[in-house]
C-alpha positions as CSV (number, residue, x, y, z in Angstrom):
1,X,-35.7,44.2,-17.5
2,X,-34.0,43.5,-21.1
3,X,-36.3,43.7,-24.1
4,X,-36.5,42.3,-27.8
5,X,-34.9,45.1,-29.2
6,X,-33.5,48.4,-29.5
7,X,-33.7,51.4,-32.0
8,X,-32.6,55.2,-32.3
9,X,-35.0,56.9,-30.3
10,X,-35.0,54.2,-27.7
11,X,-31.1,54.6,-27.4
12,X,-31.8,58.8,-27.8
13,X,-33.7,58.4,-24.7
14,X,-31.0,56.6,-22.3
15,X,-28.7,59.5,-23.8
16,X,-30.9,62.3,-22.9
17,X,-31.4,60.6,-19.5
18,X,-27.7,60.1,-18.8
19,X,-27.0,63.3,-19.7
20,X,-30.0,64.7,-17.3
21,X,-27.9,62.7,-14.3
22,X,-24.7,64.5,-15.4
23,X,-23.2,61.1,-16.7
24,X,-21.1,60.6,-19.8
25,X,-23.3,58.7,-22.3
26,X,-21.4,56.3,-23.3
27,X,-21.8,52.7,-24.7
28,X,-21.6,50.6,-21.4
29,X,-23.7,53.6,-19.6
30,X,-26.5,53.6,-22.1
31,X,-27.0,49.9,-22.5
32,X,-26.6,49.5,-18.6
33,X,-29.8,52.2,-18.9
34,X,-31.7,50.2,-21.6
35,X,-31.4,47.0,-18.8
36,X,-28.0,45.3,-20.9
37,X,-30.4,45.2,-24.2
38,X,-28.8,45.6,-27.5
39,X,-25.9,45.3,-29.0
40,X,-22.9,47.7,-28.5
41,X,-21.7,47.9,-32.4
42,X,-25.6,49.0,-32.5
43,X,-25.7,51.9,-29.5
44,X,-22.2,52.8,-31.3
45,X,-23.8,53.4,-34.5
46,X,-26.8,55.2,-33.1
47,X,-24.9,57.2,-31.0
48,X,-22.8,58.2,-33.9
49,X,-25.7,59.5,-35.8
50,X,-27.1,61.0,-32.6
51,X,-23.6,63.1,-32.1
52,X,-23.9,64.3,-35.6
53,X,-27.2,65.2,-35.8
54,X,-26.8,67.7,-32.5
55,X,-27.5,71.2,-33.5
56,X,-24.6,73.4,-34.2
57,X,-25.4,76.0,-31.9
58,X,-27.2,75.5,-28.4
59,X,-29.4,77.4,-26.4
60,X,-27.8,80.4,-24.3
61,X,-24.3,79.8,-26.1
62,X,-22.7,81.2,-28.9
63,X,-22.3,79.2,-32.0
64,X,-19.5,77.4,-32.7
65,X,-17.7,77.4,-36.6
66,X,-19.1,74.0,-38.3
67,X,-14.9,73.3,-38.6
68,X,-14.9,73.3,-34.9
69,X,-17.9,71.5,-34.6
70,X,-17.0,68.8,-37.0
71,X,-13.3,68.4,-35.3
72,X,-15.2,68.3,-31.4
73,X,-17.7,65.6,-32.8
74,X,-14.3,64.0,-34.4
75,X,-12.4,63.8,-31.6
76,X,-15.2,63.1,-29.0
77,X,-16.0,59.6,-31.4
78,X,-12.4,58.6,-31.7
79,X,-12.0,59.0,-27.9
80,X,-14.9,56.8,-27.2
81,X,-13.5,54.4,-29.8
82,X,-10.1,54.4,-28.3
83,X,-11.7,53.4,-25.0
84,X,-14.0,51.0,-26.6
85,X,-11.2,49.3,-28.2
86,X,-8.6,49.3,-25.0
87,X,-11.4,47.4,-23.0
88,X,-12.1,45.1,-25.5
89,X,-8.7,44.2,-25.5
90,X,-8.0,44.5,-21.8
91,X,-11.0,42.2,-21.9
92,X,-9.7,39.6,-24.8
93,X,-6.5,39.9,-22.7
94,X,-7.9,38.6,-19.4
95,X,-10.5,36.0,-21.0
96,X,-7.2,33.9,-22.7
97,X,-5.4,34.8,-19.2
98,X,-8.0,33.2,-17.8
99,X,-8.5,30.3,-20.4
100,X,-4.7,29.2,-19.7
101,X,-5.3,29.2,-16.1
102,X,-8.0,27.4,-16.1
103,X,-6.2,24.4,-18.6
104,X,-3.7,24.6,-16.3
105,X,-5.7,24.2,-13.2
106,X,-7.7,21.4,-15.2
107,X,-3.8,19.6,-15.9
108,X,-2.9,19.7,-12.4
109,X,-6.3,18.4,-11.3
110,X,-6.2,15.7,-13.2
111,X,-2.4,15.4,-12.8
112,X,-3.9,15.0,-9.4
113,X,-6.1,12.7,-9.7
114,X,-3.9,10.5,-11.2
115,X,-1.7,10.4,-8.1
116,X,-4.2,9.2,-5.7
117,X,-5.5,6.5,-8.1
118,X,-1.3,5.2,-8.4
119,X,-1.4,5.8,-4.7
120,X,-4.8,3.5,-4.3
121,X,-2.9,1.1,-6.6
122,X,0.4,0.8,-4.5
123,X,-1.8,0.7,-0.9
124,X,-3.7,-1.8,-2.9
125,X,-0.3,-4.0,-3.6
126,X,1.5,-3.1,-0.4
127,X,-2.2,-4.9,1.4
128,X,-1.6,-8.3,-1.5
129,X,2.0,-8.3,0.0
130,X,1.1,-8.1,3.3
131,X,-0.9,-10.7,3.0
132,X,1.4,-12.7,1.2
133,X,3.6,-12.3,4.2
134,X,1.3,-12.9,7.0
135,X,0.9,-16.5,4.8
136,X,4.0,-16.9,4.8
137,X,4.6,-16.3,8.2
138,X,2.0,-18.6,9.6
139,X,3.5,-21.6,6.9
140,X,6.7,-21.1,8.9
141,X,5.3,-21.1,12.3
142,X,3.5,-24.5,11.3
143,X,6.6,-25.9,10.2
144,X,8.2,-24.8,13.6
145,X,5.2,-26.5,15.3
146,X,5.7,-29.1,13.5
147,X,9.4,-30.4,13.9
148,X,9.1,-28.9,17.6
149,X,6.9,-32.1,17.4
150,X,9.3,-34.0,15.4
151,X,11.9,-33.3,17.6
152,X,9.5,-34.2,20.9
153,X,8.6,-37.9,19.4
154,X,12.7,-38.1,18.3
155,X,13.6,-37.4,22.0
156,X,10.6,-39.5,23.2
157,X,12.3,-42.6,20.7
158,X,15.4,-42.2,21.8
159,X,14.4,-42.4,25.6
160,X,12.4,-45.8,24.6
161,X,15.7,-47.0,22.6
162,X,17.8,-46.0,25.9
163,X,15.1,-48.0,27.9
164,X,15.8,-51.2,25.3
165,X,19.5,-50.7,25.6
166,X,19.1,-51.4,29.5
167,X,17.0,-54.0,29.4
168,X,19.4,-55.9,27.2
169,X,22.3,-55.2,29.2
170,X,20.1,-56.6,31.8
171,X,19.1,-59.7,29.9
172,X,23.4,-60.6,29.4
173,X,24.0,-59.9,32.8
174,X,21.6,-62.6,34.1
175,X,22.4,-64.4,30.7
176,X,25.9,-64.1,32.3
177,X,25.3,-65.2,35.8
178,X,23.4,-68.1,35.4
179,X,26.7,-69.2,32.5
180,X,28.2,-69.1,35.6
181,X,26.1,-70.3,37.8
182,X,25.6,-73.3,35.8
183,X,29.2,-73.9,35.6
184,X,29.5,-73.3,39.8
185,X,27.0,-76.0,39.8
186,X,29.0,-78.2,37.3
187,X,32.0,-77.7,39.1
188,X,30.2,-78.7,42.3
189,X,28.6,-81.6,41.0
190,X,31.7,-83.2,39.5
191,X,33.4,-82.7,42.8
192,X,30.6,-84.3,44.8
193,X,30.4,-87.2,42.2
194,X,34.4,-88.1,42.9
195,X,33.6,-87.9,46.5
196,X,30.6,-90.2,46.2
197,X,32.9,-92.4,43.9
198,X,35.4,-92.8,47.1
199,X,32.2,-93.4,49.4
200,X,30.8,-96.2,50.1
201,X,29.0,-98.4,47.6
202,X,25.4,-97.7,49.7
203,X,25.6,-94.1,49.0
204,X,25.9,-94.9,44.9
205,X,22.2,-94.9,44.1
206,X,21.6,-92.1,46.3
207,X,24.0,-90.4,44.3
208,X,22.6,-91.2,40.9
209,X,19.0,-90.3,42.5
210,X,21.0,-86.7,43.4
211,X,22.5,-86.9,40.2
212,X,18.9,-87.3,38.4
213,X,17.0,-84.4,40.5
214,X,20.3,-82.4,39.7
215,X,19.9,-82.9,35.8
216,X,16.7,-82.4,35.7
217,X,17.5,-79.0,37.8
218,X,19.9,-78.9,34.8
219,X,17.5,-79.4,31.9
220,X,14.9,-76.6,33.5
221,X,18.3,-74.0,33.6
222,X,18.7,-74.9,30.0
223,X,15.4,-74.7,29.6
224,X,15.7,-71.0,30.9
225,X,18.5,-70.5,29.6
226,X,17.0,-70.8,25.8
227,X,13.9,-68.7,26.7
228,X,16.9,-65.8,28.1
229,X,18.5,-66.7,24.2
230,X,15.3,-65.7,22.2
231,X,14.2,-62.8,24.6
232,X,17.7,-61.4,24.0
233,X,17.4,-62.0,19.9
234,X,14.5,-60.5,20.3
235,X,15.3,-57.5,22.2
236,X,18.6,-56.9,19.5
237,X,15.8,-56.9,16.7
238,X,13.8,-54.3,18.4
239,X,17.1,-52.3,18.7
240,X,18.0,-52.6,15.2
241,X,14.0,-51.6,14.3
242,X,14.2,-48.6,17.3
243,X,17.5,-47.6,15.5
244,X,16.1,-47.6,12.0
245,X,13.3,-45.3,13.1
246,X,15.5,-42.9,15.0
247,X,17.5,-43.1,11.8
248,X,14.4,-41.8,9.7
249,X,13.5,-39.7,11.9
250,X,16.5,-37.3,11.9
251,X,16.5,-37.4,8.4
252,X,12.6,-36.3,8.2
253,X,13.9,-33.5,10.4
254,X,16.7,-32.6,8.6
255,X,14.4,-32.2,5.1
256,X,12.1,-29.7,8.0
257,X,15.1,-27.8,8.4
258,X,16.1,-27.3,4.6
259,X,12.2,-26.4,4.4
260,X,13.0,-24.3,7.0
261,X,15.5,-22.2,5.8
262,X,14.0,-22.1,2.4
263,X,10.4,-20.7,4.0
264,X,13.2,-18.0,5.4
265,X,14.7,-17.5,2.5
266,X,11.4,-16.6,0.8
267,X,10.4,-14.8,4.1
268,X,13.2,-12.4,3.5
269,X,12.8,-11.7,-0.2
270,X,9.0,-11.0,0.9
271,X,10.1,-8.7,3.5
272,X,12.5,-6.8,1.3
273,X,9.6,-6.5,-1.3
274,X,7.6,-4.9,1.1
275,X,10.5,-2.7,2.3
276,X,10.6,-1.4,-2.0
277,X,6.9,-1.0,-1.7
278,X,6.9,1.0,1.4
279,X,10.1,3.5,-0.6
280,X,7.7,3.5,-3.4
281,X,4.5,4.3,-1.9
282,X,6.3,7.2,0.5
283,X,8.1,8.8,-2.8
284,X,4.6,9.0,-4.2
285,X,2.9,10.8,-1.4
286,X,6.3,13.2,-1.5
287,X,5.7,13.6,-5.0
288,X,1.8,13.8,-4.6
289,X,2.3,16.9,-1.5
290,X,4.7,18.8,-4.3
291,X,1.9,18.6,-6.9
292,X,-0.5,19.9,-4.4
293,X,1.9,22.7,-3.1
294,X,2.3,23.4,-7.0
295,X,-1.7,23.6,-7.2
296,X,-1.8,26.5,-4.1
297,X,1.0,28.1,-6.1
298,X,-1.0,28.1,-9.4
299,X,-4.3,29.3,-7.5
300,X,-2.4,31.9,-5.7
301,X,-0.8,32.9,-8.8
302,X,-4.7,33.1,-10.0
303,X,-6.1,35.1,-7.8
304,X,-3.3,37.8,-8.0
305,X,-4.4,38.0,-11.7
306,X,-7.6,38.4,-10.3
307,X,-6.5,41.3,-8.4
308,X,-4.6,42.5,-11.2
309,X,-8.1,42.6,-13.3
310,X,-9.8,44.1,-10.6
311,X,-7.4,47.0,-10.5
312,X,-7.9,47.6,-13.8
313,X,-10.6,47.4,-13.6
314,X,-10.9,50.4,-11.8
315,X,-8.1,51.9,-13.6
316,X,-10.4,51.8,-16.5
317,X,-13.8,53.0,-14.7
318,X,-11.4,55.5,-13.5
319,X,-10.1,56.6,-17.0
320,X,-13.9,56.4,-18.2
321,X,-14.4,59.2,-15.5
322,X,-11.6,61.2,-16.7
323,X,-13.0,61.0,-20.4
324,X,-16.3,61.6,-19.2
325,X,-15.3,64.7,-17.1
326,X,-13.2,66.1,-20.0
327,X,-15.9,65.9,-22.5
């Protein structure tokens, strides 16, 4: 468990105890021992004095020259400097390592990011334009539906004004036989008249009573005849109105088929839209799979320097040993 603070004896203790274990009291070892408490400039320093205040000769051993003693002490601190120093700069090393990996995983994160919301945006437009084309689509089909129906009532009119041409030819040809019937009957009558003139006188009256019925036959044909005259005017002025409607008509469905072709036109343009959208949106999911494959790369490439630190890691635990061992 870490507490407040350190001081000399405290860090004199963790020595003597190292040294007890047979491990090499060193900075990491002694404030692993003191439970990661204290600085390291501050173990450093008191295990500085603590070297130099170490007698100059020990128990059961002869007594080494204070020369000797001063260059050992020397060169024991400016080992455990050099290694002190190599770790924290194998330690600086891998923290900015690790900084520019990190902004570079952050860049292609957001990098990213930024793709799928351009990809939401052109899913988003490539839906509007679909739409716009199912409108346009259904517009067209209406239209069809609707001079299909054009077409219908135009056939429909022209079997009605192929009905009225019958019926007129009709009309003349009885207009035409009773003409001729009436002047059979003419003929007839004058005939019969010179005969009756070369009869006798007895049969005159019964003649002229003949001749009476007969022009009164006459004046009913005429009669007729008049009636056939105005149904036939009138059957010409249902022509003319049959053919003005028929005229409209075909040009009401040729302004449908310039509609037509212009919904088709626009139709087309809409589909080649959505044919750019479509390249577009399949280019950005392209582009989008590179920037992931370039992501893997990046944290592959990141945990290699992992590994790297790792091993030396253990290189330096390892050289620790060998320093430890030698002193």
């Amino acid at each position: 468990m870490a507490r407040g603070g350190i001081n000399k004896a405290v860090v004199q203790q963790a020595r003597q105890v190292l040294i007890a274990r047979g491990e090499y009291p060193s900075i990491d070892a002694v404030r692993i021992e003191l439970g990661n408490t204290g600085s390291k400039t501050t173990i450093h320093r008191y295990l500085k004095e603590l070297e130099g205040a170490k007698p100059v000769a020990l128990q059961g051993q002869a007594a080494l020259s204070d020369s000797l003693t001063r260059l050992v002490s020397q060169l024991a601190a400016q080992v455990q400097e050099e290694g002190d120093a190599r770790v924290e700069q194998a330690e600086a090393a891998f923290n900015e390592q690790r900084g520019q990996l990190e902004a570079q995983l952050q860049l292609a994160q957001q990098a990213l990011a930024a793709a799928h919301q351009q990809q939401q945006i052109q899913a988003a437009a490539l839906t509007a334009e679909s739409e716009r084309l199912a409108t346009a689509l259904n517009s067209l089909q209406a239209e069809q539906l609707r001079s299909a129906s054009l077409n219908q009532s135009l056939g429909e009119l022209q079997v009605r004004l192929t009905d009225k041409d019958e019926q007129v030819r009709s009309l003349e040809d009885k207009h035409r036989h009773a003409r001729e019937a009436l002047e059979h009957y003419r003929s007839a009558s004058r005939e019969q008249r010179e005969q009756e003139q070369r009869r006798h006188e007895a049969q005159t009256q019964q003649l002229q009573v003949e001749l009476r019925q007969l022009q009164q036959g006459m004046i009913v044909k005429q009669d007729e005849l008049t009636r056939l005259h105005r149904d036939n005017e009138r059957m010409l002025g249902e022509h003319r109105q049959a053919s003005g409607e028929c005229k409209a008509l075909n040009e009401l469905v040729e302004q449908r088929d310039a509609q037509i072709q212009g919904l088709r036109t626009i139709l087309a343009q809409a589909q080649g839209a959505s044919d750019e959208m479509r390249r577009q949106l399949q280019a950005q999911t392209q582009s989008l799979e590179d920037k992931r494959g370039l992501c893997a790369e990046q944290g592959r490439q990141l945990q290699h320097l992992q590994d790297e630190l790792l091993k030396r890691d253990d290189a330096l635990q390892a050289c620790r040993a060998q320093l430890a061992a030698s002193n």
